[in-house]
Biopython code that builds the backbone (N, CA, C, O; Angstrom):
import numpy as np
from Bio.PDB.StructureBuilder import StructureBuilder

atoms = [
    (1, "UNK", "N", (6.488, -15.404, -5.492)),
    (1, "UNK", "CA", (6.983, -14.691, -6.650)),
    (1, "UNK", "C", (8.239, -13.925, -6.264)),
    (1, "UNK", "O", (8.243, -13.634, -5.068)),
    (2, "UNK", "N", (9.091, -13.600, -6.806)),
    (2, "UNK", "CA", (10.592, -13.212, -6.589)),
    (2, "UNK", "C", (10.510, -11.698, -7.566)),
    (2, "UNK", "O", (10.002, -11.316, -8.621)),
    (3, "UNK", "N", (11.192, -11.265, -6.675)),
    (3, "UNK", "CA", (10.910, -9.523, -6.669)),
    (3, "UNK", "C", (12.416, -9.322, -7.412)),
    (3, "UNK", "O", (13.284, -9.884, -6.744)),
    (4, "UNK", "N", (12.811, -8.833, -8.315)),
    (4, "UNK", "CA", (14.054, -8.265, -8.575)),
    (4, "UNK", "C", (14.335, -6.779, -8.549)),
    (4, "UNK", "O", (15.447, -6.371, -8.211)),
    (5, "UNK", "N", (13.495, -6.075, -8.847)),
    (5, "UNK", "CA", (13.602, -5.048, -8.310)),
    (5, "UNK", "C", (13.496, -3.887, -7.507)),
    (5, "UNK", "O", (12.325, -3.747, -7.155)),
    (6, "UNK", "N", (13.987, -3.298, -7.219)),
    (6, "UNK", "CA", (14.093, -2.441, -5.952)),
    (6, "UNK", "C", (14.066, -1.369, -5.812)),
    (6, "UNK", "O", (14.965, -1.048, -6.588)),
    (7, "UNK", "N", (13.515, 0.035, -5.164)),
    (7, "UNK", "CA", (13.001, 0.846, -4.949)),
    (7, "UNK", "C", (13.688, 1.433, -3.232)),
    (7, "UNK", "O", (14.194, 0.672, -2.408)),
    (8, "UNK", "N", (13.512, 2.952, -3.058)),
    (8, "UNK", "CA", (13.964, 3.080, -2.228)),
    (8, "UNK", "C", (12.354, 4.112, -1.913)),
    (8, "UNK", "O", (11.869, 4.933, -2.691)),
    (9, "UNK", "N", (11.925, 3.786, -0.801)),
    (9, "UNK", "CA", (10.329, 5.139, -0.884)),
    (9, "UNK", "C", (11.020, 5.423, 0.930)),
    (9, "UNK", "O", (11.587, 4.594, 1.642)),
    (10, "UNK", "N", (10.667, 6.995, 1.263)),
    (10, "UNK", "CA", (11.117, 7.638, 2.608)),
    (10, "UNK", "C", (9.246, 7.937, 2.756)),
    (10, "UNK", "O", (8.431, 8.468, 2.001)),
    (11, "UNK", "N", (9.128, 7.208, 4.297)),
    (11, "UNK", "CA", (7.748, 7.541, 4.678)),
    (11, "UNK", "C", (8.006, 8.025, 6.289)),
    (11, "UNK", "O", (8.774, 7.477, 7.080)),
    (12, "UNK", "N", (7.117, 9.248, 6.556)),
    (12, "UNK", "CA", (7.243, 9.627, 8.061)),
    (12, "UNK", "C", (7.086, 8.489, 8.878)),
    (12, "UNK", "O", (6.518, 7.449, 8.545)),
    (13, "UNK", "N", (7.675, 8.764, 10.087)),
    (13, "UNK", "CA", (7.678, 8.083, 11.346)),
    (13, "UNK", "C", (6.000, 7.451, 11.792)),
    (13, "UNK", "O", (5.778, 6.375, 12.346)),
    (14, "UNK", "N", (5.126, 8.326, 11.425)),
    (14, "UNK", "CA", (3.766, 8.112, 11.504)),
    (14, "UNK", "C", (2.997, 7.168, 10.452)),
    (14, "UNK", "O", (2.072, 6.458, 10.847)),
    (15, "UNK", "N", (3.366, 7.174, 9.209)),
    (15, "UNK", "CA", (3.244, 6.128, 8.060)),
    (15, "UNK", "C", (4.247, 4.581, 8.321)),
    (15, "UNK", "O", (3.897, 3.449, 7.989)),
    (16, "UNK", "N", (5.172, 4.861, 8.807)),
    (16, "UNK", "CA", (5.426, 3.621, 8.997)),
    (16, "UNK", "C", (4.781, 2.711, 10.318)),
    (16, "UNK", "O", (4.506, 1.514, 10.409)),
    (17, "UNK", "N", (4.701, 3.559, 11.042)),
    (17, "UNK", "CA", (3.867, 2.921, 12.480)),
    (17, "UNK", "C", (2.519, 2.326, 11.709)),
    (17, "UNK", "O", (2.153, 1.150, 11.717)),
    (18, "UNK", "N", (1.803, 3.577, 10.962)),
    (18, "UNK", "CA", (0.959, 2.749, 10.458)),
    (18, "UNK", "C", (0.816, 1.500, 9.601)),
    (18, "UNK", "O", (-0.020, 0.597, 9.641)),
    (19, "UNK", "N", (1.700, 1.671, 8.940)),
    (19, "UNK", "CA", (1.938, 0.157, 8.278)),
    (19, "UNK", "C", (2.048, -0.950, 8.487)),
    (19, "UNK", "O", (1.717, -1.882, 7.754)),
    (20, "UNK", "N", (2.852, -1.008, 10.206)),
    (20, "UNK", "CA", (3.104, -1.941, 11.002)),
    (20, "UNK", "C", (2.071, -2.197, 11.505)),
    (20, "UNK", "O", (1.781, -3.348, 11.830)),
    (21, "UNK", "N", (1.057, -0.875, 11.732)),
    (21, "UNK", "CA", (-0.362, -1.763, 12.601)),
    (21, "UNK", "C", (-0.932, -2.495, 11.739)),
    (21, "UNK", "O", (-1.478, -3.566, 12.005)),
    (22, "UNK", "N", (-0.849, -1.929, 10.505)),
    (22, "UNK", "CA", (-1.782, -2.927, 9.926)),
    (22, "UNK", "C", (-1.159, -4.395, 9.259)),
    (22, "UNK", "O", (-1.973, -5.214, 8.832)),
    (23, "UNK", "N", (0.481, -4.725, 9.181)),
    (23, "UNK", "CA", (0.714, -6.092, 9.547)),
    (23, "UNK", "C", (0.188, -6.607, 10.479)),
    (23, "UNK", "O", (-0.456, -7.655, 10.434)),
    (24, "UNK", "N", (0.489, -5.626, 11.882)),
    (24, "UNK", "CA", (-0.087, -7.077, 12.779)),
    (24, "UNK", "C", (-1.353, -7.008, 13.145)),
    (24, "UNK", "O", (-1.569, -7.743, 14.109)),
    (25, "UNK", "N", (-2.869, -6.062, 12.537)),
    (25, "UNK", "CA", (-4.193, -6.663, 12.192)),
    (25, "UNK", "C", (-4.184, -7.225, 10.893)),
    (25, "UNK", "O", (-5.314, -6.939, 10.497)),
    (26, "UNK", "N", (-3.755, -7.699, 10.195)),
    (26, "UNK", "CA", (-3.398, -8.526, 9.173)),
    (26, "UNK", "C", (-3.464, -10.022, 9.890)),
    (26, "UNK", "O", (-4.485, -10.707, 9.951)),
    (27, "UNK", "N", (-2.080, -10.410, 10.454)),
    (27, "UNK", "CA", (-1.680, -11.212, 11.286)),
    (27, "UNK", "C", (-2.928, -11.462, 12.128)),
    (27, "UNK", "O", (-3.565, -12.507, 12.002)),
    (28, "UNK", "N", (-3.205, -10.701, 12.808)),
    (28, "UNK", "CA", (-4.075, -11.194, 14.483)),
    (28, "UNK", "C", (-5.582, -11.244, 14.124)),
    (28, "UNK", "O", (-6.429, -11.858, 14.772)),
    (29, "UNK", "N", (-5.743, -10.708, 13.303)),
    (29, "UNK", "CA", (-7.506, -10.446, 13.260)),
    (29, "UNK", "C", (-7.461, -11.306, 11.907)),
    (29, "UNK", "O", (-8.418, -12.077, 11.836)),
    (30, "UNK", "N", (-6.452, -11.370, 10.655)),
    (30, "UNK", "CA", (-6.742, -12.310, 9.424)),
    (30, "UNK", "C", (-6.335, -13.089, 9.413)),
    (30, "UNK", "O", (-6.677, -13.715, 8.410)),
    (31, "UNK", "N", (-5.459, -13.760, 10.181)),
    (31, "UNK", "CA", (-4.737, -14.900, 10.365)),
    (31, "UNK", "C", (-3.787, -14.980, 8.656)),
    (31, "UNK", "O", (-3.561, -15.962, 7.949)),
    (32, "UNK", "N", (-3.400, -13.455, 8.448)),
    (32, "UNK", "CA", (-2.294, -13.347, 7.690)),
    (32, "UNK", "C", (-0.576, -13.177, 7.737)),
    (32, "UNK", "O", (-0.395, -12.070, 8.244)),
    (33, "UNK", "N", (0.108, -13.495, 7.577)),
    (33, "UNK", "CA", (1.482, -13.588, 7.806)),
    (33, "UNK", "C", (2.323, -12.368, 6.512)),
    (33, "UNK", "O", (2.754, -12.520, 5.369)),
    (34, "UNK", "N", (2.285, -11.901, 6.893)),
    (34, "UNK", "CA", (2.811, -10.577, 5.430)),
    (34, "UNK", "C", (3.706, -9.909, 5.884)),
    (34, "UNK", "O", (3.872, -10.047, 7.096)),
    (35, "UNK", "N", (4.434, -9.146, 5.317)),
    (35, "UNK", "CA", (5.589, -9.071, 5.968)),
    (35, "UNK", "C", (5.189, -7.413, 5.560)),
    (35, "UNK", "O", (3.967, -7.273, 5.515)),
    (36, "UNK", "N", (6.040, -6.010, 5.226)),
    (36, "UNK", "CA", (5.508, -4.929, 4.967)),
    (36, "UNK", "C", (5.816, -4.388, 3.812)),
    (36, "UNK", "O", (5.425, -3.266, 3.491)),
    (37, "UNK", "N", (6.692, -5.282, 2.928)),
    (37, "UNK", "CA", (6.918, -5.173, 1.634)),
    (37, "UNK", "C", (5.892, -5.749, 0.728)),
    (37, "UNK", "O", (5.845, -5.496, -0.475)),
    (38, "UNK", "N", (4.719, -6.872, 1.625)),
    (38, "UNK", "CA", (3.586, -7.149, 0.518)),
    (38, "UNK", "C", (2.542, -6.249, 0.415)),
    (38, "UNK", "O", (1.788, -5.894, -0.491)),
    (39, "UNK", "N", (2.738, -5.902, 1.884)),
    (39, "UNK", "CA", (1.853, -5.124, 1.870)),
    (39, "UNK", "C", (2.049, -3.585, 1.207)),
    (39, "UNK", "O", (1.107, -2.850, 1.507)),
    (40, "UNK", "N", (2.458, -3.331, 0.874)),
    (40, "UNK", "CA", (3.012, -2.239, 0.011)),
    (40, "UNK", "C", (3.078, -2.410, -1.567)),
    (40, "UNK", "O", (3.045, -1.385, -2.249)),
    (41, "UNK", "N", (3.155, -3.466, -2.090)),
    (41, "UNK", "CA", (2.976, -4.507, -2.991)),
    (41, "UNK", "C", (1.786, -4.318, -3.668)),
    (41, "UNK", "O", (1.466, -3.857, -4.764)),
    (42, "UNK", "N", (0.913, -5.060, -2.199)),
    (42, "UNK", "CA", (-0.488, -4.841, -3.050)),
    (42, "UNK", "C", (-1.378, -4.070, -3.003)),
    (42, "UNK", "O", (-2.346, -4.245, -3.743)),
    (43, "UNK", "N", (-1.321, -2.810, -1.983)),
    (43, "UNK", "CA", (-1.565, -1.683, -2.442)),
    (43, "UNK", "C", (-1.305, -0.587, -3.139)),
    (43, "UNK", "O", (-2.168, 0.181, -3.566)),
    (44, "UNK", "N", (-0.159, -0.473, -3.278)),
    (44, "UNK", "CA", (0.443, -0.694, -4.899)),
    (44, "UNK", "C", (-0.741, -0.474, -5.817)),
    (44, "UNK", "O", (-1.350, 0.533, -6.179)),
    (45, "UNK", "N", (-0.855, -1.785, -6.071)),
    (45, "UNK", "CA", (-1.470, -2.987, -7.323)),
    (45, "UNK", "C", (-2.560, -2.290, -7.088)),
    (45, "UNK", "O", (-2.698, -1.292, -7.796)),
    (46, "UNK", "N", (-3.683, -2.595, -6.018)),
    (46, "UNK", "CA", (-5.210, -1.845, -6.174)),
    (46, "UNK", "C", (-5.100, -0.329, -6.394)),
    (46, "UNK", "O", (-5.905, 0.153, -7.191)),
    (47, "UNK", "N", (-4.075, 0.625, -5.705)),
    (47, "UNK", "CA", (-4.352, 1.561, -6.464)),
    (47, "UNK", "C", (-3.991, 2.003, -8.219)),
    (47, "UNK", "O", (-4.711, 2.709, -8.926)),
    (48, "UNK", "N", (-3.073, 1.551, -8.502)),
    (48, "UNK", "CA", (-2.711, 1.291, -9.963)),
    (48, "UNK", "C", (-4.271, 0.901, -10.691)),
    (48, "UNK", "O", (-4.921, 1.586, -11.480)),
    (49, "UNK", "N", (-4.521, -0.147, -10.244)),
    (49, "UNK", "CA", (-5.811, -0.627, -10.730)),
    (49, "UNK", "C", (-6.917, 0.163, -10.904)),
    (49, "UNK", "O", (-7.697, 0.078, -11.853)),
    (50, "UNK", "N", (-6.998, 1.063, -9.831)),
    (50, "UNK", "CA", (-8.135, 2.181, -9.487)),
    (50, "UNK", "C", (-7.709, 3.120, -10.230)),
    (50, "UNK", "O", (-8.691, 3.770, -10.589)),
    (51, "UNK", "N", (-6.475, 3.673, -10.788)),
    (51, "UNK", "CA", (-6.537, 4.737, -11.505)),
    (51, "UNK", "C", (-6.788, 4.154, -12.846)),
    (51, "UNK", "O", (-7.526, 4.882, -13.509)),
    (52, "UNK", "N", (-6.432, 3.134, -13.424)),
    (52, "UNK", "CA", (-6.405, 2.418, -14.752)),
    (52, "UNK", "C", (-7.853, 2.464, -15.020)),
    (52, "UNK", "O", (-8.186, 2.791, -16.159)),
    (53, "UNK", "N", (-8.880, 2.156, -14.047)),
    (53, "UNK", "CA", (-10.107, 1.858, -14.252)),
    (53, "UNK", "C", (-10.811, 3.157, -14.184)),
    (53, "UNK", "O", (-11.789, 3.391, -14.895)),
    (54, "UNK", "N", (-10.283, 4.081, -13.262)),
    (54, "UNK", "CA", (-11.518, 4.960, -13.231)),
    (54, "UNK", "C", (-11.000, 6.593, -12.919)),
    (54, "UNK", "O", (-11.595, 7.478, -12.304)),
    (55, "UNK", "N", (-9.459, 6.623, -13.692)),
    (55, "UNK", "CA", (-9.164, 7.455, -13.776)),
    (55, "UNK", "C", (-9.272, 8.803, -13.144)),
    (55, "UNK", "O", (-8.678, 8.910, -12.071)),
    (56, "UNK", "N", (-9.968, 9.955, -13.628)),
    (56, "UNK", "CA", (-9.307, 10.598, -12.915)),
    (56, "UNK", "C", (-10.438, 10.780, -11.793)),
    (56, "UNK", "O", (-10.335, 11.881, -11.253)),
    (57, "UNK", "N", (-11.345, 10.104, -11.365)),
    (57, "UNK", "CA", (-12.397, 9.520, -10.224)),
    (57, "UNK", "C", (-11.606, 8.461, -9.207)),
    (57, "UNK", "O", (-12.121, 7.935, -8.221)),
    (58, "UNK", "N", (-10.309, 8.278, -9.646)),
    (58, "UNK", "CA", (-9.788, 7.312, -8.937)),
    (58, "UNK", "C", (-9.043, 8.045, -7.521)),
    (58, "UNK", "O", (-8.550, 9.170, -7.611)),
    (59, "UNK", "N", (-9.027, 7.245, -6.183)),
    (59, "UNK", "CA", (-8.548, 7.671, -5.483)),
    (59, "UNK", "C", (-6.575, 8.222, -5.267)),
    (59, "UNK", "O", (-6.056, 8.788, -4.304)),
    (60, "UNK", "N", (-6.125, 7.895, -6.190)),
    (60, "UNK", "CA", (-4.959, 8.139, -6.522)),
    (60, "UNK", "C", (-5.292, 9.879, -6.429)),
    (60, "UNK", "O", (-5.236, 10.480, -5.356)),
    (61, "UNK", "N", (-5.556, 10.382, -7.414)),
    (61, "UNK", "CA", (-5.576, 11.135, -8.380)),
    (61, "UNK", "C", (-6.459, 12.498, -7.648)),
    (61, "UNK", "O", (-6.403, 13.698, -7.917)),
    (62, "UNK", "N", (-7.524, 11.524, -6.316)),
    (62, "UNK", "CA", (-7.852, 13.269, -6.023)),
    (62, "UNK", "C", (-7.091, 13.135, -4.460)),
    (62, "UNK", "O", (-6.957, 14.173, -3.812)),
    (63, "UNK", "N", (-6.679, 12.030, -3.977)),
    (63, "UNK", "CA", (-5.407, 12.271, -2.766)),
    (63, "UNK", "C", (-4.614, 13.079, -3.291)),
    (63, "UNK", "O", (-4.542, 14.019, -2.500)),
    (64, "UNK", "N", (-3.825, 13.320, -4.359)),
    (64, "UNK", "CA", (-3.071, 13.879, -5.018)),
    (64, "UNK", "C", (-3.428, 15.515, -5.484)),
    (64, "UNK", "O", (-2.689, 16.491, -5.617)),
    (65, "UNK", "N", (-4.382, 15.399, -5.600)),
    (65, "UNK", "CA", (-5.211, 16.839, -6.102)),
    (65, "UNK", "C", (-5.798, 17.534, -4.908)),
    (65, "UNK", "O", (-6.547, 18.504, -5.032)),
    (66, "UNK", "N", (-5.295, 16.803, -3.246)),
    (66, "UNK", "CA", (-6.098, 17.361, -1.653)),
    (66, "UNK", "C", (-7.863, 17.142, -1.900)),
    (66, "UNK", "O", (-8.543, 18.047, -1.417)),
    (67, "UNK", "N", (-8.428, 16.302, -2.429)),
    (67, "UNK", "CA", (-9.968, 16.516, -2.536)),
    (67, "UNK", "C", (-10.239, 14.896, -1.865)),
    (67, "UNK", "O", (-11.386, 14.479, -1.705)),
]
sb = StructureBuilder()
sb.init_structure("model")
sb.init_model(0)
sb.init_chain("A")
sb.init_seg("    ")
for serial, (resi, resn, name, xyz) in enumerate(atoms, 1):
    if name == "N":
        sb.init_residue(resn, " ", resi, " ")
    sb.init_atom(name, np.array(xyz, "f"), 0.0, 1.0, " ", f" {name:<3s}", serial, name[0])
structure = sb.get_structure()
């Protein structure tokens, strides 16, 4: 699928390391190939989903609220 648009997000030095680990247990342990823009993508998508569904029980919403 072809992405047209674009976004600029600033994540600490510590969030991005993490992101990268989890490409390459993606890669090594799922035998997934993702690069770190899908993965951002589709977590994204499940949390969107989680607030749509279950509002303000959704994990969005109490990360956001410190609970």
């Amino acid at each position: 699928e072809r992405h047209d648009e674009k976004i600029t997000v600033y994540v600490s030095a510590e969030e991005l390391m993490d992101l990268e680990h989890a490409r390459l247990v993606l890669r090594g342990e799922h035998g997934l190939a993702v690069d770190r823009g899908r993965i951002v993508r589709e977590a994204v998508a499940v949390v969107l989903a989680d607030l749509e569904s279950r509002g303000d029980a959704s994990i969005l919403v109490r990360r956001l609220r410190g609970r």
